[in-house]
N, C-alpha and C positions, 0 to 999 in steps of 0.2 A: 464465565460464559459471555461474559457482554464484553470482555478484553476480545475473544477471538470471535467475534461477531464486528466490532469496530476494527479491527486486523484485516480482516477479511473485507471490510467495504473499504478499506485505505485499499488495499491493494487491487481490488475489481475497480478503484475510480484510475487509479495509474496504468492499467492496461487500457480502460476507454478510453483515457489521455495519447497511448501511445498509438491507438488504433485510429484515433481522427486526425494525427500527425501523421502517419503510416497516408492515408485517405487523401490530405491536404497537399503533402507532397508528390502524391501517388509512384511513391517509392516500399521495399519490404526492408525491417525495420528486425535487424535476429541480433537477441541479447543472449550473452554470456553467461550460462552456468554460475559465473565465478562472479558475474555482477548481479544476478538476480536476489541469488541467497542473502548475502546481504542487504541487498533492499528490503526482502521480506523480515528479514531480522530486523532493522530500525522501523518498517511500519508495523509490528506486533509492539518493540518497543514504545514507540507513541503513542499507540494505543491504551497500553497499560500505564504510561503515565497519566494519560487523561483520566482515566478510570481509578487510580489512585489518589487524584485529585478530586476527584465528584465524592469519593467515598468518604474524604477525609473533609471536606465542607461538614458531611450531615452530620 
């Protein structure tokens, strides 16, 4: 639970990221299908490393 809870704020901080670049440039900012899934694949991935890391300390 706490891998897709850390997943899930990597990927809500990267849409903020993209939405105050989107703001800054006052341009619209449309991502790819084919780019997005993999993003969400490596931030659940880092996620889950972090988390295997915290577990594996205690």
């Amino acid at each position: 639970m706490e891998t897709f809870g850390r997943g899930c704020f990597y990927i809500i901080i990267g849409i903020a990221a993209l939405f105050f670049l989107a703001v800054i440039t006052r341009s619209h900012i449309n991502i790819s299908i084919f780019i997005v899934i993999p993003l969400v694949i490596i931030a659940f991935w880092i996620a889950k490393k972090k988390t295997d890391e915290k577990n594996s300390d205690t």
